[in-house]
N, C-alpha and C positions, 0 to 999 in steps of 0.2 A: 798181471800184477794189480790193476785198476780193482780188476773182479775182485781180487783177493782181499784187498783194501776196504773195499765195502763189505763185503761179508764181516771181517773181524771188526768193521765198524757197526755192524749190524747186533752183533753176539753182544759187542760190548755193552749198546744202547740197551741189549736188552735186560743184560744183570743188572744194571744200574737199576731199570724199570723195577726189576721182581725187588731189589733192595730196597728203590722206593716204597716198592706196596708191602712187603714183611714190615718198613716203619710203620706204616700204617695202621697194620692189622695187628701189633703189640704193643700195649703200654710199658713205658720203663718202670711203673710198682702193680703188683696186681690189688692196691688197693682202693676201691671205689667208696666216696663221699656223699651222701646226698642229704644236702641241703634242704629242709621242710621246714609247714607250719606246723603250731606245735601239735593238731590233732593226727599227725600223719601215722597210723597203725597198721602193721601187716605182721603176721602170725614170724613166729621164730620159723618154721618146717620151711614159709616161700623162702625168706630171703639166704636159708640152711642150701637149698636146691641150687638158687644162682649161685651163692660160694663153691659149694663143689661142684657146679657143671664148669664154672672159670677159673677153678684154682685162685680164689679172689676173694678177699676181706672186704664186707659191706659196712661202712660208720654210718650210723645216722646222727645229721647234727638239729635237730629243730633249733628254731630261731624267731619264737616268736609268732602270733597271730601272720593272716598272709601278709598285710599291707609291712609290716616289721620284716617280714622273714626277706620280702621282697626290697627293701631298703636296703639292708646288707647287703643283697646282691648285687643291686646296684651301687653302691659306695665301692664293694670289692671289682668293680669290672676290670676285667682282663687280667685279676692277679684272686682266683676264686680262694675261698679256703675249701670251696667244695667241688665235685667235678659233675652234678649233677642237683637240678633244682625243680623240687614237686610241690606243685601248689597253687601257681599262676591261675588265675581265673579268666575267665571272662570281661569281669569287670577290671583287672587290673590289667589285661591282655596290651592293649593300646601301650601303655607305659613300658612295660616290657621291652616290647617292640621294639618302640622310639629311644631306647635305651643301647640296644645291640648288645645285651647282654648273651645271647644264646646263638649257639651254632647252627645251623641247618641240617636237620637230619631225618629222610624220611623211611621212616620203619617197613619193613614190608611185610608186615601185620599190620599195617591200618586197611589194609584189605577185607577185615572182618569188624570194621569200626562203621557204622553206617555216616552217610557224607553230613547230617547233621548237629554232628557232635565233632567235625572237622575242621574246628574254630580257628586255625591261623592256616591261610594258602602256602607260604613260604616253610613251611612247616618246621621252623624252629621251636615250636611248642606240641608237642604232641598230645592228644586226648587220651584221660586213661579212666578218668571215672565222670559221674554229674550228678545233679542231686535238682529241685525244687525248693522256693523257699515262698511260703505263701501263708494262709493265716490255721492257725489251730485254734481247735476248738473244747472244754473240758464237756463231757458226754453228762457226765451227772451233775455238773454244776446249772446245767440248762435244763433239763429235765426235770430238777427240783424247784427250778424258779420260773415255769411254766414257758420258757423260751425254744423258738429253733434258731437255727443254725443262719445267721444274717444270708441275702438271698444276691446282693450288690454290695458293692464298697458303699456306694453314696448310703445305703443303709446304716453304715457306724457312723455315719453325723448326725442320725437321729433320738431323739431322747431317752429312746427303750436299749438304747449300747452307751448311756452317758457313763465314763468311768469304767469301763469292763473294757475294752482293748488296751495292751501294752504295745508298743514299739520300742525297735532300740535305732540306736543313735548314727545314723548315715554316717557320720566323721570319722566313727571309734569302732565301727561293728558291719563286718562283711555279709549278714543277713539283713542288717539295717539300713543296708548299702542298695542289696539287692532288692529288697522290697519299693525302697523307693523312686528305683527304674521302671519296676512294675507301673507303679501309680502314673509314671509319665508317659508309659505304654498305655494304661488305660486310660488317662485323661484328655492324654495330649497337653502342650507348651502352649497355644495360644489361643483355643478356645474358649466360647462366652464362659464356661466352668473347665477351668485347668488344674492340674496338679497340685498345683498351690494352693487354690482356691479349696480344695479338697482337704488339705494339709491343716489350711487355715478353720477349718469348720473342725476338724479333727482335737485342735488345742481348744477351741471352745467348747466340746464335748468333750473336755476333759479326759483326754489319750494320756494314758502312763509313760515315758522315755526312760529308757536306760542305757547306759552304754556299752555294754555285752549282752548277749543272748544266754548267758548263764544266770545274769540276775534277772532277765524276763523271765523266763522258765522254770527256774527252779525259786525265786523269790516273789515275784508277782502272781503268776499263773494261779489260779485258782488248785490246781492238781493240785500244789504245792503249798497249799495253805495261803495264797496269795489273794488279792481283791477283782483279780481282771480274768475272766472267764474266755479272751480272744487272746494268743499271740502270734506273733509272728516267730515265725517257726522254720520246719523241714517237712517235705512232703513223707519222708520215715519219720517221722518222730511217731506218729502211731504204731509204727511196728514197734522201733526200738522200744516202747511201752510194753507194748505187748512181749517182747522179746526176755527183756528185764525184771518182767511182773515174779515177785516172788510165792504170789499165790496163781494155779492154774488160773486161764481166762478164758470163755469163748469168743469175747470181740474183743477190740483194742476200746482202752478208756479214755482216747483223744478222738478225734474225725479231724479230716482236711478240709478248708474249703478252697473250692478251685476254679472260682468264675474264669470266665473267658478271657486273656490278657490281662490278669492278674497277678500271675503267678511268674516268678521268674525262675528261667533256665541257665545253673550253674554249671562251667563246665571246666576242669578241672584240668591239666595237666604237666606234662615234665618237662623239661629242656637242658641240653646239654651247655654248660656253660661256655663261653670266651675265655682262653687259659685253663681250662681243666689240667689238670696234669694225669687223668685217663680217660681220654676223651673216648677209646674203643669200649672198656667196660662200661662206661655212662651211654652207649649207643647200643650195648648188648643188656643193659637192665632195662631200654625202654621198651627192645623189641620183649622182653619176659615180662613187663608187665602189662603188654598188651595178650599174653597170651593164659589160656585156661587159669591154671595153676594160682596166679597173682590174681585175676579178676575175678574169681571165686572166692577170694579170701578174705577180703575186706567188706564187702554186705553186714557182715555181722560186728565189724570193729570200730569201722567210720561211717555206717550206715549212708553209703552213697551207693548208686547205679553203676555196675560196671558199661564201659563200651562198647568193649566185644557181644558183637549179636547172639554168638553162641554159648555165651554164660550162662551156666543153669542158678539160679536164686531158691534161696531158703522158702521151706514154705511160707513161714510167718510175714515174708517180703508180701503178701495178699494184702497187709493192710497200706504199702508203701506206693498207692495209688499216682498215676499221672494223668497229670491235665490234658484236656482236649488241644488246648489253645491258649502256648506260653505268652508272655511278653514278645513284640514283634520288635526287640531294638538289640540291633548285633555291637559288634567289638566296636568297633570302630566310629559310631555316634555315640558308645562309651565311653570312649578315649578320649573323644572330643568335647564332652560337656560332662565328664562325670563331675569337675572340681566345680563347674558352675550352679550342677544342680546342688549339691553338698549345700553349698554358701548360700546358695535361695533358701534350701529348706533350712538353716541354722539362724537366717535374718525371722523365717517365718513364724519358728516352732522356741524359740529358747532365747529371743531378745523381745 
C-alpha cells in the first residue's frame, strides 16, 4: 500500500511539474511590446518572420532618446507598459542595474556573441548591436584649407583647430555623453594634465556645444554648410555617407579619427522587463535578434555593428572602420562617476 502511495505521489508531483513548465513556456496574450529609443529601426520582413514563427503581434512603442526611454522604464517598474526594452547602453547599464528593472535571461545564442561585447555578467541585459563614437572629419573641407586630419586630441587646443571642432552636450546627448568618457580614458582624473584640463583648453579654443548630435552634424558640420570641420560623431557615419550619397562615390566624404583610447565603445542591448505580461515572447525575440535574419538587418537602418560573429555586412560597411584601442572604462566605473563627470564638465564648459 506504502509503495502504491508513493508512486501516485510520485505521478501526481509530476503533472503539477509539466503544468508548471506548460505556464511557463506560454504567455496568456501572444502579444509582444518593445519598448525603445526613438532611433530603434528593423525592416517590416524581420519582425513579419517572428510574428509568424510565434503566432504573435510585435508593437513597437519608442519613448524617447535612451536616457528618456530609460526613465519610463524605470518610473513603470514591475507594472511595464512594455514587455521588452532595447536600447540600454553601456553608459546607462549601471542605472539599470541598480534599478531591477529586467529579468535574467540567458539566450543560448550569445554563443555566437564574442565575450567582449558581453557587457552585464548576470545577464539581464543582453548584447545585440555596438557602434563607435569618436571624432569625424569633413574630407574636402581640409583639403581646401590646406589641413590634415588632427594627429592627438591635445592637438584641438591648439590654434590651427580654434573654432573647427563641435561637441554636444554630456547632460542632453548620448554621443556627448560617450565622447566624454573617452577624454577621461584618455586623460585620466588626476593627472598633472586631466580631462578637465583638456576640456578647459577646449572652451578657450573656442569648441562649438550643442545639445543633440543632430544639430552638430547636420547644422555645424562643415558637410552641412556649417563653421566646424571636426565632430563628434559615429565610427559609420562615413558609410552611412557614403551609403546615402545621391551621386555615385568612390570614397566616403567623411574619414574617422581613431587615436588610441579615444574612442568609445557603445554597446547596445535588450532586456526583458519585471512584470511583462509576455515575458516567453520577450525571451523568444531576444534569442531572434541575436540571430542571422535580425542582425543582418539593421547595418543599413541604425548603422551600428551587429554582435553576432557570423553576420555578413554590406560592402559599403568598408568605410565603417574600428579602432585598435577603445576607451579602457567599463559599466561599472560608469555607473559609478558618470553623474559626477557630467557636473565637472558643465561647472567647466558652460558656467
Amino acid at each position: 500500500m506504502a509503495g502504491r502511495l508513493a508512486v501516485l505521489a510520485l505521478a501526481l508531483f509530476s503533472l503539477v511539474a509539466l503544468a508548471a513548465c506548460g505556464e511557463e513556456l506560454v504567455d496568456e496574450n501572444n502579444e509582444l511590446v518593445i519598448m525603445s529609443h526613438d532611433s530603434f529601426n528593423i525592416g517590416e520582413d524581420a519582425i513579419a518572420a517572428f510574428e509568424a514563427a510565434n503566432d504573435a503581434t510585435v508593437v513597437l512603442l519608442p519613448a524617447g532618446d535612451t536616457g528618456l526611454a530609460l526613465n519610463r522604464a524605470i518610473l513603470e517598474k514591475g507594472n511595464p507598459s512594455a514587455d521588452l526594452f532595447y536600447g540600454v547602453d553601456n553608459t546607462y547599464l549601471g542605472r539599470a542595474l541598480d534599478e531591477g528593472i529586467f529579468q535574467e535571461y540567458e539566450s543560448p545564442n550569445l554563443e555566437f556573441v564574442p565575450e567582449q561585447f558581453r557587457m552585464d555578467p548576470s545577464n539581464r541585459v543582453t548584447p545585440i548591436d555596438y557602434g563607435y563614437v569618436n571624432l569625424n572629419y569633413d574630407k574636402a573641407y581640409l583639403e581646401e584649407n590646406g589641413l590634415q586630419p588632427p594627429t592627438s586630441l591635445e592637438e584641438l587646443t591648439q590654434e590651427g583647430w580654434r573654432g573647427k571642432l563641435v561637441v554636444e552636450n554630456p547632460a542632453t546627448s548620448s554621443p556627448g555623453l560617450a565622447f566624454l568618457i573617452a577624454t577621461v580614458s584618455y586623460f585620466g582624473e588626476d593627472d598633472d594634465y586631466d580631462y578637465l584640463d583638456f576640456w578647459a583648453d577646449l572652451r578657450a579654443n573656442d569648441v562649438a556645444i550643442t545639445d543633440g548630435w543632430s544639430d552638430a552634424y547636420y547644422t555645424n558640420f562643415t558637410k552641412y554648410g556649417g563653421d566646424q570641420p571636426l565632430v563628434v560623431s559615429y565610427a559609420t557615419s562615413p558609410a552611412a555617407e557614403f551609403f546615402f550619397s545621391e551621386t555615385p562615390l568612390e570614397d566616403a566624404p567623411t574619414g574617422n579619427i581613431l587615436f588610441d583610447r579615444s574612442v568609445f565603445l557603445q554597446i547596445e542591448g535588450m532586456g526583458v522587463l519585471e512584470g511583462a505580461d509576455s515575458p516567453v515572447l520577450a525571451r523568444k525575440f531576444i534569442d531572434f535578434a541575436l540571430e542571422l535574419q535580425f542582425q543582418e538587418d539593421f547595418p543599413d537602418k541604425m548603422f551600428v555593428y551587429p554582435v553576432n560573429r557570423n553576420a555578413t555586412l554590406p560592402d559599403f560597411w568598408r568605410f565603417a572602420e574600428e579602432p585598435a584601442v577603445p576607451a579602457d572604462i567599463g559599466p561599472d566605473e560608469i555607473g559609478e562617476k558618470r553623474e559626477a563627470w557630467i557636473e565637472a564638465w558643465t561647472r567647466v564648459m558652460l558656467r
